[in-house]
C-alpha positions in Angstrom: 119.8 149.8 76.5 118.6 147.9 79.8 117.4 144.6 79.2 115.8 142.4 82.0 114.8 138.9 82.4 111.6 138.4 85.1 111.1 135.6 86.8 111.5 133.0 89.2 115.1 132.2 87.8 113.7 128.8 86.3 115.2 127.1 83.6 112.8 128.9 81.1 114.3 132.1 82.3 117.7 131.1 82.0 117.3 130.0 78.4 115.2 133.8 77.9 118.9 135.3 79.7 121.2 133.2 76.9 119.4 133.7 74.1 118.9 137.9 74.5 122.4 137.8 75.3 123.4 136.4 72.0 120.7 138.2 70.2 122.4 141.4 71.3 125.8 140.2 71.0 125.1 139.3 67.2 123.7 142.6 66.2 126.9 144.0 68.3 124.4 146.6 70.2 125.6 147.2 74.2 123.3 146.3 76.9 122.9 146.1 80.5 121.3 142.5 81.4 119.3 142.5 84.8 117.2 140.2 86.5 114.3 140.5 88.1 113.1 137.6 90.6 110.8 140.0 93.0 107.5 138.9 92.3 105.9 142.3 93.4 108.0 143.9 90.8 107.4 141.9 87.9 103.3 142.1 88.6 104.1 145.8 88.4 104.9 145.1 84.9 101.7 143.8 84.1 102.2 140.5 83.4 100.8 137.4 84.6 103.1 134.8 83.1 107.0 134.6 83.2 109.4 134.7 81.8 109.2 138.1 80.7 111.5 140.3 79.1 111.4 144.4 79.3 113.2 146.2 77.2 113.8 150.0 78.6 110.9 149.4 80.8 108.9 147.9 78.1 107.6 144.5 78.4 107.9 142.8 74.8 107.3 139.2 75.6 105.9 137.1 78.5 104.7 133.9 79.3 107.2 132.3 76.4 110.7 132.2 75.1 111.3 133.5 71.7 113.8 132.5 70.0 116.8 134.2 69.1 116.0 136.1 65.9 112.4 137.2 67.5 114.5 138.6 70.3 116.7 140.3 67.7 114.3 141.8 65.7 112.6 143.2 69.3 116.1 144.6 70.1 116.4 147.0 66.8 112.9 147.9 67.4 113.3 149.2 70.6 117.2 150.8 69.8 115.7 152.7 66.7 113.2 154.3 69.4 116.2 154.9 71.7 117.5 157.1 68.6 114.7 158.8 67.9 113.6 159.6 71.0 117.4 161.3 72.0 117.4 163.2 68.8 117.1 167.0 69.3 114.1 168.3 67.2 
């Protein structure tokens, strides 16, 4: 699971960073954590407000933080997508 962070690296983003760290630290899952400050890039994620977080590509929150159990709750969804989509049919 990739995880990224974009924006500007303001304190907003930082906090974003921390809490989706512990969110997947407390439900144990492994991710990579990246940040993304280039402001070309994160436009091509179709957002207009930072911070943002992506989730294996997929932006699932921008323009706020969300707390820790919001960001938790976004994790599973997106890791019980990861398992069904690498399941052979």
């Amino acid at each position: 699971m990739i995880i990224k962070i974009l924006g500007s690296g303001c304190p907003n983003c930082k906090t974003l960073e921390r809490r989706a760290i512990q969110a997947a630290e407390e439900l144990n899952i492994s991710a990579e954590f990246k940040e993304v400050r280039d402001f070309k890039e994160i436009a091509s994620y179709g957002i207009m407000r930072t911070p943002g977080l992506a989730i294996n590509e997929k932006v699932v929150s921008a323009g706020y933080v969300p707390k820790v159990d919001e960001i938790k709750a976004l994790i599973l969804e997106h890791a019980s997508q990861e398992d069904t989509s690498n399941k052979v049919q």
